[in-house]
N, C-alpha and C positions, 0 to 999 in steps of 0.2 A: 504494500500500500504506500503510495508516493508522502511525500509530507507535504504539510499544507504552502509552503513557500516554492515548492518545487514544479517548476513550468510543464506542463503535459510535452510529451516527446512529439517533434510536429507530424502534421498527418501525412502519410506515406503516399507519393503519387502514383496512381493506379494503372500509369502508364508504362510503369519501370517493371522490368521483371515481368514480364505479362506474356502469355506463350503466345509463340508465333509460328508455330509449328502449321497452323493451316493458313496462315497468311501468304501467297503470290510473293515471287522475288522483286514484282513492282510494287507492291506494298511494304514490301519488308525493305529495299531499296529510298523508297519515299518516309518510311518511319526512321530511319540513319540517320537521311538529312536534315529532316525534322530535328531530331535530340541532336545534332551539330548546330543547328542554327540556336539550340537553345541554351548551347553549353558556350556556345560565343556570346550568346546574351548575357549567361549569368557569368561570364568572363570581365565580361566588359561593365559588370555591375559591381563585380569584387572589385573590379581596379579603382573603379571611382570612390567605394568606399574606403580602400585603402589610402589614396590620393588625397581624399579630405580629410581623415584622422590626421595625416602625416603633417596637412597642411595645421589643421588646430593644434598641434604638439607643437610645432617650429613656430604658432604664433605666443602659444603659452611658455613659451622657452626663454628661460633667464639669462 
């Protein structure tokens, strides 16, 4: 049982891990590019929150 300050683990996306065993090589080929386009997104979202903590640290910096 979690405790009470403890965040729920987040919800798992139902698209990961999902069999593909009856899916077409042009479906399975288009679900690739799909999660590539998404993992450049969430690429490009780490950098910018890393870019901006970096930038508040160097502005908090003595």
């Amino acid at each position: 049982m979690p405790m009470e300050d403890e965040a729920p683990p987040p919800p798992r996306d139902p698209a990961i891990a999902v069999d593909v065993s009856r899916l077409s090589e042009d479906e399975i080929a288009a679900r690739v590019l799909a999660l590539k386009a998404e993992i450049a997104r969430l690429e490009a979202a780490l950098e910018a929150k890393r870019a901006s903590r970096a930038a508040a640290a160097a502005a908090f910096k003595f």
